[in-house]
N, C-alpha and C positions, 0 to 999 in steps of 0.2 A: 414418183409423183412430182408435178411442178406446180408450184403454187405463185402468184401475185398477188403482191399488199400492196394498195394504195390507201393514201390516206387525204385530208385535208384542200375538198375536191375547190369549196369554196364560191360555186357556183360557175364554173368556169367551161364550158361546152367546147369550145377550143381545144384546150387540154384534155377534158375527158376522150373524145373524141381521136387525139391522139395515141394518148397513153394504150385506150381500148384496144386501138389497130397495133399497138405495138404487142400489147400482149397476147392480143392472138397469132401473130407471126412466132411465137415463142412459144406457142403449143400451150398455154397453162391449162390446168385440168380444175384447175378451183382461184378463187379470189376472194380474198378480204377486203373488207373495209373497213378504214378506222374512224371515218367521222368526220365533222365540221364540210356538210355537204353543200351548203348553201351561202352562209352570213357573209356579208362585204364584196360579193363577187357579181360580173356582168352579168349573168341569167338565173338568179338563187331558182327561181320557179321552173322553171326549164332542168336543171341539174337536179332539184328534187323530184322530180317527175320521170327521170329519166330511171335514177334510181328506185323509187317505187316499181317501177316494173320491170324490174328484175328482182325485186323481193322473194319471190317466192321460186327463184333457180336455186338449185339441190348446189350449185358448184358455185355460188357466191355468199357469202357471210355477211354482215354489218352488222355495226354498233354502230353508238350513238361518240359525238362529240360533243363538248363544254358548248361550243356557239348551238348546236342543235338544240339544249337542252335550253339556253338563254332564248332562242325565237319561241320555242314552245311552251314555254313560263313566264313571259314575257311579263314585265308591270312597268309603271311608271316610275315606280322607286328604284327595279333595276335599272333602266334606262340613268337615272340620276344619278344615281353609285356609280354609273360605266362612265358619265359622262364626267366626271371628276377626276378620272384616272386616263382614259383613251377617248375626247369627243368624239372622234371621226369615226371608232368603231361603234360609238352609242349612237350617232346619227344612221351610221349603215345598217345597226340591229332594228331602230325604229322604221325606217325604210322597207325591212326587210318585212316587217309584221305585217306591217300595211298591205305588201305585194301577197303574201300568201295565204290560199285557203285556210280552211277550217283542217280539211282532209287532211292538207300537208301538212301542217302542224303535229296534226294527230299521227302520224307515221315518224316524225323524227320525235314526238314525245314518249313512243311506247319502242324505239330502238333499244337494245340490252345495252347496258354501261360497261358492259365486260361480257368476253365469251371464251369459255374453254372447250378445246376440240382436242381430239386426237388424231393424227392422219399417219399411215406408214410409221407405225411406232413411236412418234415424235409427240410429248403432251404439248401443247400452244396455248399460252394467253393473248387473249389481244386486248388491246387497254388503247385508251384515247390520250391520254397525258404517263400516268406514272398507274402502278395499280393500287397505290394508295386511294390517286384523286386525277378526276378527268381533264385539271389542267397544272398539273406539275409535270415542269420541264423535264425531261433527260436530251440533256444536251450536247455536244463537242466537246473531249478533252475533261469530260468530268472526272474527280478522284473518284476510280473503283470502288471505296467505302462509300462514297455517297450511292450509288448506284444500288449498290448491295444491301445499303437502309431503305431503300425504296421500293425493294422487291423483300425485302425478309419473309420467310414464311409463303411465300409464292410456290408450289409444288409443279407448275411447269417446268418444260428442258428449255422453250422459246417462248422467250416475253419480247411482244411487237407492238409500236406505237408509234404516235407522232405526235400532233401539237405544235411543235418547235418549227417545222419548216425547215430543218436541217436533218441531213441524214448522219446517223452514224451508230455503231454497234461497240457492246461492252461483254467478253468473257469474264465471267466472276468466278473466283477460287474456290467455289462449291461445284463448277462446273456448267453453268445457268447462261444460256445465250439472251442478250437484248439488243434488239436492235430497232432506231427508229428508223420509220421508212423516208421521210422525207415527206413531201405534200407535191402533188401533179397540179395543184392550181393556183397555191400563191408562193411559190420557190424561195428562199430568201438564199440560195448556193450565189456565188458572185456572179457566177452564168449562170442566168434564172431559166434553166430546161425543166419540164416536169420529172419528179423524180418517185422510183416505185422501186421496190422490190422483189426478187423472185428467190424461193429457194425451191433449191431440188433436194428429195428426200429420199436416201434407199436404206432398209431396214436399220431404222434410229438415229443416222448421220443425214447431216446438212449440211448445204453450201447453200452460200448467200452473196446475193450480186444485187448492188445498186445497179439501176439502169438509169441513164438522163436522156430524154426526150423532146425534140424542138418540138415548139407549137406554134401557130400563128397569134402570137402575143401584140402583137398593133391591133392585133382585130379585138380582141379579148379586152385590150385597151379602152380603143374608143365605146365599146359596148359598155363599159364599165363607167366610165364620161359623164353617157347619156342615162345615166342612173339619179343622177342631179342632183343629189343629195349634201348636204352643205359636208365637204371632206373627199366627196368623191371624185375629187381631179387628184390630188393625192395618191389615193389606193391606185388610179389609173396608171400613175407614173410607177407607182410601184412592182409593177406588173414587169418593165418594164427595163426598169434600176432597183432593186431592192435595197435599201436604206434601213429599215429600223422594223421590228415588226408588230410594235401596237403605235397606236397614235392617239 
């Protein structure tokens, strides 16, 4: 079996759009999702919509992410707590409320925060940040002990995630694969290509391959522009030059 995990879509139609034709060229027989479909990106409404329907295909998964979970619980006091720590992404989550229905709301509020599967022998976690919490990092170059406190007690063989926007994977001395997939919408690798995952599964063994993906990122850009939102020439550039990844 071959599987694709993308993550950290961002609202990004450019990239999905890519990424999608990549993985079909690649024969995958199922797909995950890890989250953060919409918040700070050129088409949040467009990219949650796309994914709505596919909801309900037997051969794609999703979960929720920490920004999904922020549009769908939205207040004014979180907006104020975001804005203290990242303006530009409390002005892009306000933005984002504004643009979206009620329905879509309601589809990334009732997304599972975790999901455990089994496929070809293989148990899977899929988590959005850490399976502690939906926005702890696992990051590049972490000490293995840190890694290994962040799953303790996790009975999967493969814990998969993102958040970070950086790809990379940790074998742990209990024998425990993690690996995050990276994000196809807002890349923070120094060549910002969208970036996903595949593994191939034959009876209990994995292989796992980052894949990187051009996308037409000028467009993705300007779309992201004309969002107007006080910060959003910033994320546009970001798109672009990746630099820092809250603001």
């Amino acid at each position: 079996m071959k599987i694709a995990v993308i993550s950290d879509i961002h609202g990004n139609m450019e990239a999905i759009e890519a990424v999608m034709k990549d993985i079909n060229e690649q024969n995958c027989d199922k797909i995950f999702v890890l989250g953060d479909y919409a918040m700070a990106g050129p088409e949040p409404q467009k990219a949650i919509e796309y994914f709505m329907g596919k909801f309900n295909n037997s051969n794609i998964e999703m979960i929720q992410g920490n920004t999904d979970l922020m549009i769908a619980d939205y207040t004014e006091e979180l907006y104020n707590s975001l804005k203290d720590k990242a303006p530009v992404m409390a002005e892009a989550l306000k933005n984002n409320v504004l643009e979206l229905n009620d329905e879509e709301k309601q589809f990334l509020k009732h997304l599972p925060v975790q999901k455990e599967l089994e496929l070809d022998g293989v148990k899977f976690l899929l988590v959005h940040g850490s399976p502690r919490r939906n926005n702890e990092d696992i990051l590049p170059d972490m000490p293995i002990e840190k890694v290994e406190e962040m799953i303790n007690g996790v009975e999967a063989d493969v814990i998969l995630c993102g958040h970070t926007h950086l790809p990379c994977g940790y074998q742990t001395s209990n024998k425990k694969t993690v690996v995050n997939v990276g994000s196809i919408g807002r890349p923070f690798t120094p060549e910002p290509k969208s970036c996903y995952l595949t593994i191939v599964t034959n009876n209990g063994n994995c292989v796992f391959e980052h894949h990187f993906v051009e996308y037409d990122k000028q467009t993705a850009s300007e779309k992201l522009l004309k969002q107007g939102f006080n910060g959003a020439e910033k994320l546009a550039k970001t798109l672009l030059n990746p630099t820092e990844r809250h603001f």
